[in-house]
Backbone as a ProteinNet text record, in pm:
[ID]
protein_1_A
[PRIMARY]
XXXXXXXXXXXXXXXXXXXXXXXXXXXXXXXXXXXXXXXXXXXXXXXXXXXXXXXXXXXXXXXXXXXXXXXXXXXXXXXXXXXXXXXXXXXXXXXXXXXXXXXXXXXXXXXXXXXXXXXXXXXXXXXXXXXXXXXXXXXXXXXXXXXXXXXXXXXXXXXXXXXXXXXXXXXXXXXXXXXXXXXXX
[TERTIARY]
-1614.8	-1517.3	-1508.1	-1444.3	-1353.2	-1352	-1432.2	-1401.9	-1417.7	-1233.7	-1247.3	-1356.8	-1399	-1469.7	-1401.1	-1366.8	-1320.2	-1388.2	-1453.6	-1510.9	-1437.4	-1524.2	-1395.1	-1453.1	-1416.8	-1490.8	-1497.7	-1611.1	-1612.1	-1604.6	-1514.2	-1543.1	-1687.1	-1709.3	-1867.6	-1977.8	-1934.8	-2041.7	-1989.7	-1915.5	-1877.8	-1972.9	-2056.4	-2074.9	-2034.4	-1879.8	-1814	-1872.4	-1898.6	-2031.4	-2050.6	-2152.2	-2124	-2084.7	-2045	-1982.5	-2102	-2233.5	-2319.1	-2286	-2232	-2242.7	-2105.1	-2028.3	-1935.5	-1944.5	-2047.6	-2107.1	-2178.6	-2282.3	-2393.9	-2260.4	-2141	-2046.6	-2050.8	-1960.7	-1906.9	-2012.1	-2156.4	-2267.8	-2269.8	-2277.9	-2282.3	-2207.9	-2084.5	-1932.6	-1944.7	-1959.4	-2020.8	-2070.7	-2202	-2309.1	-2299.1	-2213.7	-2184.4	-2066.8	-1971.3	-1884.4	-1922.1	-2037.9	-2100.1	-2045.7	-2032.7	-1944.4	-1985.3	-2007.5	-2045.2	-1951.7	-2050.4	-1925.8	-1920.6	-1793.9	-1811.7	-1709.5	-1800.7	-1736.7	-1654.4	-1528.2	-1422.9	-1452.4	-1492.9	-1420.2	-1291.5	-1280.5	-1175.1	-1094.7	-991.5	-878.7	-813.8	-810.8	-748.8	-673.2	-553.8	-417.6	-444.7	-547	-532.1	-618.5	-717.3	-754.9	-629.8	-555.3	-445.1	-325.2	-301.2	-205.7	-319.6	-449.3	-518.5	-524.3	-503.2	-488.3	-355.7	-232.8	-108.3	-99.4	-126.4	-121.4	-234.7	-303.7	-409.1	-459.1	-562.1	-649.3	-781.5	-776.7	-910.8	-880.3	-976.3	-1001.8	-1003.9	-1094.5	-1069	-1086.1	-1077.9	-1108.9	-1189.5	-1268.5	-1331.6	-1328.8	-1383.8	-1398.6	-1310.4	-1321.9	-1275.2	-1080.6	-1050.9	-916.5	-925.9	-778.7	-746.1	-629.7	-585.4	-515.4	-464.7	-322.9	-182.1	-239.2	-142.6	-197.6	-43.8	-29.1	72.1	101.4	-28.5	-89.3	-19.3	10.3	43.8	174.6	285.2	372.9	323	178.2	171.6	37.2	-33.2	-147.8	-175.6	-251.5	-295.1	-424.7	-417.3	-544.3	-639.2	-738.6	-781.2	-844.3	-858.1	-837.3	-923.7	-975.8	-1076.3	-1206.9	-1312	-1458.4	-1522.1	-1436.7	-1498.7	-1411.1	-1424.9	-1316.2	-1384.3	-1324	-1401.7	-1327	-1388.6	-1294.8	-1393.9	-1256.5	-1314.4	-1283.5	-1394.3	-1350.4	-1462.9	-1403.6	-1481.9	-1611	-1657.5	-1782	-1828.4	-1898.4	-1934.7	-2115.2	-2158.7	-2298.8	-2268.6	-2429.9	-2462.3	-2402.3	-2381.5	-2298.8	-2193.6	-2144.1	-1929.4	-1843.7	-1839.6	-1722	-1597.5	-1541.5	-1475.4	-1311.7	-1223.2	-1114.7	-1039.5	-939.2	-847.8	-794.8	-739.9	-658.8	-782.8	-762	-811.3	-725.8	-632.1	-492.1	-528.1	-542.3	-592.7	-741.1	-829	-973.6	-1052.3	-1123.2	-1272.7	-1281.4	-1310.4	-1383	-1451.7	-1610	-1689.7	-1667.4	-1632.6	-1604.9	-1719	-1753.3	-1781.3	-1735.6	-1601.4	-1519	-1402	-1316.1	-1185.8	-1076.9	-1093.1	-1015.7	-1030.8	-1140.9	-1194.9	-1077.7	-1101.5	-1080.5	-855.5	-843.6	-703.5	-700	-751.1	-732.2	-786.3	-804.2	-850.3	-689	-630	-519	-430.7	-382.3	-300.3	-276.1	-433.3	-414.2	-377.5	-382.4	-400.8	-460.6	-621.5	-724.9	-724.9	-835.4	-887.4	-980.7	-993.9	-1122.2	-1221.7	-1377.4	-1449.3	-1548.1	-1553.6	-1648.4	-1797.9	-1846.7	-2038.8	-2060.9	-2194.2	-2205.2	-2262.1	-2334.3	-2412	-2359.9	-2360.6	-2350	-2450.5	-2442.1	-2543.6	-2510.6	-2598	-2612.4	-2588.1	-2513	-2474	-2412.7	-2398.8	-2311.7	-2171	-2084.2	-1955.6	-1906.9	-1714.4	-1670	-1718.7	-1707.8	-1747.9	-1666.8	-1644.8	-1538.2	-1603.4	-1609.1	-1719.8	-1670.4	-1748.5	-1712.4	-1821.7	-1767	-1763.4	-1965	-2025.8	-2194	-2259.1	-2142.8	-2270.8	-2280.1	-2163.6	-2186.2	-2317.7	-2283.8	-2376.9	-2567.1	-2554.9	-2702.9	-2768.6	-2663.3	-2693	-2724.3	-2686.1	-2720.3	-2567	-2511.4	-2331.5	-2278.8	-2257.7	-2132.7	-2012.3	-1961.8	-1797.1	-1777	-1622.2	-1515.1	-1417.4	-1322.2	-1211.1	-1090.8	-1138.6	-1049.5	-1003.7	-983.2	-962.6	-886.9	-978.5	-846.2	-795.2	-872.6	-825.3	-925	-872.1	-874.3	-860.6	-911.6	-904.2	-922.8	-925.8	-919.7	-985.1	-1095.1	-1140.5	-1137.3	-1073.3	-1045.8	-1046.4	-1069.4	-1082.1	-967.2	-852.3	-796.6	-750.9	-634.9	-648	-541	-522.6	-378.3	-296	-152.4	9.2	-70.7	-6.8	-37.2	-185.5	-291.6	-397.5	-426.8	-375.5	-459.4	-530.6	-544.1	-658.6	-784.6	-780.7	-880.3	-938.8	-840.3	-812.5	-844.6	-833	-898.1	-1034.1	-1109.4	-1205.8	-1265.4	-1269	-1276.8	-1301.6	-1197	-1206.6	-1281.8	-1304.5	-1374	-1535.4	-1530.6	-1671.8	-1731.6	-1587.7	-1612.5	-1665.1	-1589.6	-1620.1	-1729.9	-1793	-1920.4	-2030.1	-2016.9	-2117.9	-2107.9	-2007.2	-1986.2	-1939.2	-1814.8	-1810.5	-1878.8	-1898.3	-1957.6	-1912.8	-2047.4	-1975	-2013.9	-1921.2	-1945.4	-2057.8
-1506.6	-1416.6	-1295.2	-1287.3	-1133.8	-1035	-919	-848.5	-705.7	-631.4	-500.3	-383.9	-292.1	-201.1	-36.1	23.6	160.2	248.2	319.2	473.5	578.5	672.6	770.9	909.5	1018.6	1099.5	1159.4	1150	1146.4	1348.6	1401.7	1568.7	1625.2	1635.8	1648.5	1723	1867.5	1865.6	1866.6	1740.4	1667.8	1548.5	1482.6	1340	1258.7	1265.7	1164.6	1003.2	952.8	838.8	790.5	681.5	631.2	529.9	432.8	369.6	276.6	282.4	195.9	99.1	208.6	116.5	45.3	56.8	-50.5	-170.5	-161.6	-270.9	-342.2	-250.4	-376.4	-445.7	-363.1	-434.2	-630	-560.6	-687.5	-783.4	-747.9	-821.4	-885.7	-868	-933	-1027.9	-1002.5	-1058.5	-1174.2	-1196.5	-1289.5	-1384.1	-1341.9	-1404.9	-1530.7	-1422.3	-1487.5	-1604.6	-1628.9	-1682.1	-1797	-1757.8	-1857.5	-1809.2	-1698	-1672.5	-1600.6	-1585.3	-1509	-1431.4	-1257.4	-1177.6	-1162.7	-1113.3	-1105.9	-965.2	-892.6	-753.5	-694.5	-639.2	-612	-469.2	-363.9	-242.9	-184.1	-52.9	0.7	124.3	180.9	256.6	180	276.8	213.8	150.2	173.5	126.7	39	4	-116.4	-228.8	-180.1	-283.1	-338.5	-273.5	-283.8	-346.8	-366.3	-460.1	-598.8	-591.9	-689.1	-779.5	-699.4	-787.7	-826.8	-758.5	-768.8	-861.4	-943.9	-1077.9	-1168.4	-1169.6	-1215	-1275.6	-1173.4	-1189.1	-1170.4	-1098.2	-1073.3	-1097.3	-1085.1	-1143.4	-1045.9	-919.1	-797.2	-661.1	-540.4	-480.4	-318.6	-223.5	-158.3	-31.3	108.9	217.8	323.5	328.8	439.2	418.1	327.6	326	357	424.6	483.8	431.5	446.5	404.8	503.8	615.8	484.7	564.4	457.3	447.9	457.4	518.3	444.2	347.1	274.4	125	19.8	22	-48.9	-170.6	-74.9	-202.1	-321.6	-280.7	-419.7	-472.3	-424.3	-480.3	-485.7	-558.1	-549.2	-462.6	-420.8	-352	-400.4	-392.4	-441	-298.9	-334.1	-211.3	-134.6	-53.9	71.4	28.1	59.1	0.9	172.1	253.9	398.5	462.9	600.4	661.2	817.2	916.6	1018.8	1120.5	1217.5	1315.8	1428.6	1571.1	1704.5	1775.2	1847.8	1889	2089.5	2119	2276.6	2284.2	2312.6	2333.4	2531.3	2542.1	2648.8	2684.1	2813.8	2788.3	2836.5	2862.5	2910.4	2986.7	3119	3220.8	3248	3161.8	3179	3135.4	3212.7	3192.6	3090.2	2996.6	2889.2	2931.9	2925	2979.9	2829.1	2872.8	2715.5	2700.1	2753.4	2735.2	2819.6	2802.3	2859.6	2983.6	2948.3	3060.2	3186.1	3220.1	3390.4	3390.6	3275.5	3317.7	3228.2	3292.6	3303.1	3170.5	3070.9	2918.8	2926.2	2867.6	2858.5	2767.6	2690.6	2565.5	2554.4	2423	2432.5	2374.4	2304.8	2252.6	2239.5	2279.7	2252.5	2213.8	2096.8	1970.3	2056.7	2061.5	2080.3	2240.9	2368.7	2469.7	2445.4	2378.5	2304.1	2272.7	2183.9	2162.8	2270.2	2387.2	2489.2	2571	2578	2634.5	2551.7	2472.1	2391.8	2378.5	2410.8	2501	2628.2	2722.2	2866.1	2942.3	2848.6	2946.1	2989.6	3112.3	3166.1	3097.9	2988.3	2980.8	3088.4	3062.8	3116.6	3045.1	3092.5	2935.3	3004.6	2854.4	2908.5	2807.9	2821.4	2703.1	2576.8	2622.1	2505.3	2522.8	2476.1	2496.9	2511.7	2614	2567	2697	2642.4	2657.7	2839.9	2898	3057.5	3094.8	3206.8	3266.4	3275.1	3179	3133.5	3009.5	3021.8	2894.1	2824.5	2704.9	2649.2	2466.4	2452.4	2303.7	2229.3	2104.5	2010.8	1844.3	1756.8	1609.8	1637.1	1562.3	1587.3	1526.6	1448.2	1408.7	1488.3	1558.3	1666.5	1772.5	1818.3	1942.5	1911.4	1767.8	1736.6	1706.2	1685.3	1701.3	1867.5	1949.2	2074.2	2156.8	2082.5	2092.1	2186.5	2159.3	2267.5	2162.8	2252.4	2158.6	2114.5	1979.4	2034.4	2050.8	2131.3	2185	2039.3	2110.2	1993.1	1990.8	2089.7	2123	2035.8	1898	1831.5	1854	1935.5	1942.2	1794.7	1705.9	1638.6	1455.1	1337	1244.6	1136.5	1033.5	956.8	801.6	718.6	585	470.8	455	363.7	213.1	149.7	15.7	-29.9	-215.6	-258.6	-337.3	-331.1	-387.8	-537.1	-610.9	-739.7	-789.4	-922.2	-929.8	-987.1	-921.1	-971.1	-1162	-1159.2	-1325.2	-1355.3	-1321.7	-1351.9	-1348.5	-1367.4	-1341.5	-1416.8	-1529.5	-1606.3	-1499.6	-1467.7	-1414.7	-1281.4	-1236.4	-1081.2	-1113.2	-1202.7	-1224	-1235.9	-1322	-1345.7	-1254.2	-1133.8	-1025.5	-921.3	-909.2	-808.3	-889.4	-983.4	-1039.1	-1029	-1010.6	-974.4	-867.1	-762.5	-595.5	-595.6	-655.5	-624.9	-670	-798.3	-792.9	-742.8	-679.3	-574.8	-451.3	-392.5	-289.3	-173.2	-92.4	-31.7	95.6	134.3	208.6	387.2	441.4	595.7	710.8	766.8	874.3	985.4
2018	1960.4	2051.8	2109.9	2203.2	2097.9	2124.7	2046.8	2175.1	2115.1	2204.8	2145.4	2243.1	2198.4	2281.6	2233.9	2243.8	2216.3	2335.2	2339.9	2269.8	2158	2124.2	2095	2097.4	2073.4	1920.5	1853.9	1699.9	1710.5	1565.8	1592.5	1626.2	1748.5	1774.2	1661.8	1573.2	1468.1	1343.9	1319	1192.1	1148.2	1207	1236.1	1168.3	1243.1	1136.4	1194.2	1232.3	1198.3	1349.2	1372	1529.6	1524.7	1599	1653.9	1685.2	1651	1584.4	1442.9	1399.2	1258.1	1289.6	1357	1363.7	1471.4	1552.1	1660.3	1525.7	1458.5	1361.1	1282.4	1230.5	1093.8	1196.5	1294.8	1398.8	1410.4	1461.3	1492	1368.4	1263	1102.4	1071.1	1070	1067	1203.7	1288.3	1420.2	1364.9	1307.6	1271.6	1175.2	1027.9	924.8	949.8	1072.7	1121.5	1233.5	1273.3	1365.6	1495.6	1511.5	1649.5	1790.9	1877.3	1951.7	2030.2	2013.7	2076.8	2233.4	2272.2	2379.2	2403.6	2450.6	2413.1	2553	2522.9	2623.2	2610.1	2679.9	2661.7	2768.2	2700.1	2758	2641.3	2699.2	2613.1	2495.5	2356.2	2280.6	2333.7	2405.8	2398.4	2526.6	2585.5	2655.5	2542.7	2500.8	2398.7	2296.2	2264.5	2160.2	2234.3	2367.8	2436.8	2425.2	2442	2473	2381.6	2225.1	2077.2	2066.3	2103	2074	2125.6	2259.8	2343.2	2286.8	2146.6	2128.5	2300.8	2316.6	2416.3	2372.1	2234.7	2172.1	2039.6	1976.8	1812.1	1743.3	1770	1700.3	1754	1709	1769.4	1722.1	1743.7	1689.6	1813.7	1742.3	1842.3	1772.9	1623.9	1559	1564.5	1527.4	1514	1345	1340.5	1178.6	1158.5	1015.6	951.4	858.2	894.9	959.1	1112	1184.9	1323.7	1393.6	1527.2	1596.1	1687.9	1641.5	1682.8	1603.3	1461.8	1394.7	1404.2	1524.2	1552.6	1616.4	1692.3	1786.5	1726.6	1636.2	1572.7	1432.2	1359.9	1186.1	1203.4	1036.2	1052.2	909.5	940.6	820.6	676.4	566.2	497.9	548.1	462.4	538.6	493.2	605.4	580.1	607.6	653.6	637.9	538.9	486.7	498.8	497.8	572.2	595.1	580.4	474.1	405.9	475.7	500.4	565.8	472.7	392.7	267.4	290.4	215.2	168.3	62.4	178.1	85.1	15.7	-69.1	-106.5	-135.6	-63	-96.4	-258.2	-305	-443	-470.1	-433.7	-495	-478.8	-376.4	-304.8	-427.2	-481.3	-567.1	-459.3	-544.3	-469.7	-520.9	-449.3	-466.1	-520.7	-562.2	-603.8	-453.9	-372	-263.2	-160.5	-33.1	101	163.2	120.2	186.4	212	299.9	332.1	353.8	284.7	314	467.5	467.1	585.2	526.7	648	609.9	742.8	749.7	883.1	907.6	1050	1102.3	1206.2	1258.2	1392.3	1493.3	1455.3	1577.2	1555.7	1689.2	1659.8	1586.7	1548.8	1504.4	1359.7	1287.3	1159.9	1121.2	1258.1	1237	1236.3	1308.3	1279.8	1155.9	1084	902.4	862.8	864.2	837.6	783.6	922.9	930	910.9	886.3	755.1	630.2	604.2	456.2	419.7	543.5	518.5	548.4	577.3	592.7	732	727.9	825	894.4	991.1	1064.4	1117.6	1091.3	1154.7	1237.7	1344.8	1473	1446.1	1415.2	1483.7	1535.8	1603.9	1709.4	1591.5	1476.9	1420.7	1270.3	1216	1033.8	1000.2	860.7	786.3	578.5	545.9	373.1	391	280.9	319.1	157.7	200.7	105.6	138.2	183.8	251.2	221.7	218.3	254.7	412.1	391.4	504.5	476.3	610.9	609.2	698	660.3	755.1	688.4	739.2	648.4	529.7	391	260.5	288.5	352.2	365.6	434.3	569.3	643.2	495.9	473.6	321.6	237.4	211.6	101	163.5	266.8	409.9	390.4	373.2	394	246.7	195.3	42.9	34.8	27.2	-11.2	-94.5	-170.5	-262.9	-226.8	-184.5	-196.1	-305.7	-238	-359.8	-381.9	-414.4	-452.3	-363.6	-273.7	-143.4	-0.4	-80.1	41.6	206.9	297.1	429.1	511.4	520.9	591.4	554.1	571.8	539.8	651.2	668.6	769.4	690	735.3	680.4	834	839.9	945.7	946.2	1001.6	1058.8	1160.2	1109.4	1236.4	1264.4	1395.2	1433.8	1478	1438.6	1487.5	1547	1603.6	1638.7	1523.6	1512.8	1439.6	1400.5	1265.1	1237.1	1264	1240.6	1219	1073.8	946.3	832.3	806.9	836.9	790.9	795.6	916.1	1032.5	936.7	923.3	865.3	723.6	672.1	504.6	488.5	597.5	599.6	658.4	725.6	789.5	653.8	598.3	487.6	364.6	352.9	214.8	275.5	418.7	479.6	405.7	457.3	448.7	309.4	216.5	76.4	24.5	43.1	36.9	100.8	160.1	205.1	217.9	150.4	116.6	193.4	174.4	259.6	284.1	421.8	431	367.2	372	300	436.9	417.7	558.9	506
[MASK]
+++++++++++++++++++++++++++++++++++++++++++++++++++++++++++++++++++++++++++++++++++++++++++++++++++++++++++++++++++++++++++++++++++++++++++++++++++++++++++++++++++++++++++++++++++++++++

């Protein structure tokens, strides 16, 4: 089984997950199929011409869903899904909205859904537990002991890619996912 693999850069202090746990999903899914992989890497979008010509069987390396991958490939449902949400320490009174207030980020991307809502980004190099809003993925919050709020900024949906007209492939793929559960960020 050809399977592409795509390098990607996860928001560096989000950990939105590695790219481990989607080599072991595949190694599993192989296994349970009788198949052996044989792993292609490269750029999404050369892996994603490489499925569109079925040249490979599937493909992995943090592709999301919706994608602007989707005209030339299937995706299968989501086996991640990774929410960037607001957290509050013990005494931060939690606002209904962000609009106008201080949120601590520690990277870019995060401090961007920051300002989509309204808020104010503030950069530190590391996170951590405070008397402050603070925006991160909804498990580092909960690592650090922070509550989230109900403040969802941002949402992602992780899948694995396949080629057009594969459902067989893609059923048995996702009836994988579902018995073994998907993963939680």
């Amino acid at each position: 089984m050809e399977s592409g693999l795509s390098a990607y850069d996860s928001t560096a202090n989000t950990s939105v997950r590695s790219i481990d746990f989607e080599i072991s999903l595949v190694k599993q899914f192989a296994e349970e199929i009788n198949a052996k992989i044989e792993w292609v890497r490269g750029p999404q979008s050369e892996i994603v011409e490489l499925l569109h010509y079925n040249n490979l069987h599937m493909a992995i390396g943090g592709y999301t869903s919706p994608s602007p991958f989707e005209k030339k490939v299937s995706f299968s449902r989501p086996y991640l899904i990774k929410k960037i949400m607001v957290g509050a320490g013990d005494n931060q009174a939690v606002p209904e909205k962000i609009k106008g207030e201080k949120v601590v980020v520690a990277d870019h991307l995060v401090a961007l859904y920051v300002r989509k809502k309204g808020g104010i980004p503030v950069f530190t190099d590391s996170l951590s537990k405070g008397n402050y809003l603070l925006a991160a993925s909804e498990d580092d919050l909960i690592k650090m002991d922070v509550k989230p709020t109900d403040i969802l900024l941002h949402k992602e949906e992780f899948v694995i890619a396949v080629p057009k007209g594969e459902n067989a492939f893609l059923i048995k793929l996702e009836h994988f996912i579902d018995r073994h559960g998907r993963a939680k960020e």
